[in-house]
N, C-alpha and C positions, 0 to 999 in steps of 0.2 A: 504494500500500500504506500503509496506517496506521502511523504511526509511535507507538509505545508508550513513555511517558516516566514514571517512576518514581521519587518521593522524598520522604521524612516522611510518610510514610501515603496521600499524593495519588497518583492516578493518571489517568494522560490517555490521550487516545488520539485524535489531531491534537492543536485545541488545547480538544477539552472534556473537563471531569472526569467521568469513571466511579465508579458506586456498583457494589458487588459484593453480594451477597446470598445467602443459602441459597438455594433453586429453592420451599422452602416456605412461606419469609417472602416471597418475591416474588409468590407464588400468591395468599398472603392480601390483599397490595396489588393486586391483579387485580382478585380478587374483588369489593373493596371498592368499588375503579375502575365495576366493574361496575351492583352493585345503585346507586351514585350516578348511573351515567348513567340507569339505569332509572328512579332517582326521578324525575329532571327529565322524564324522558319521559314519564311517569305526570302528573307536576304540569302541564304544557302541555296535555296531550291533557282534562284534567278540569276546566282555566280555558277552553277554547276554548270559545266559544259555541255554533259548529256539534255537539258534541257532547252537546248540554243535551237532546239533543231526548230525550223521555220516549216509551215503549214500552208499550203497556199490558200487564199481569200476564197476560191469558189469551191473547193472542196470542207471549208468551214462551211458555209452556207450551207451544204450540201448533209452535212455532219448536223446542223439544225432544223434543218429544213426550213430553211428561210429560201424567201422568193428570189 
C-alpha cells in the first residue's frame, strides 16, 4: 500500500512527489501531450523517403471517385 506523506505544500506518495490539478487543466496538458506526439508523427512520416513517392492527380480522383 502507498504510503502518503504530507508537508509545506509537498506531497508524496512512496518516495515520489505528486502534482494535483483540476481534471480540466490536466485535460489541456493531455491535449497538448497529444497534438505534440502527432506533430512528431506527422514530421517522421513527411522526412521518410519511402513516403516521397508522388501519385499522379487523375489517378487520385480516380482512387475517390471524384469527377
Amino acid at each position: 500500500m502507498a504510503k502518503i506523506i504530507e508537508k509545506e505544500n509537498l506531497i508524496k506518495i512512496d518516495k515520489g512527489p505528486v502534482v494535483i490539478l483540476p481534471l480540466k487543466k490536466w485535460k489541456e496538458f493531455e491535449r497538448a501531450l497529444e497534438d505534440l506526439e502527432d506533430a512528431v508523427r506527422f514530421q517522421k512520416a513527411i522526412s521518410d523517403p519511402k513516403n516521397q513517392k508522388l501519385i499522379p492527380f487523375e489517378k487520385v480522383k480516380k482512387m475517390l471517385k471524384l469527377p
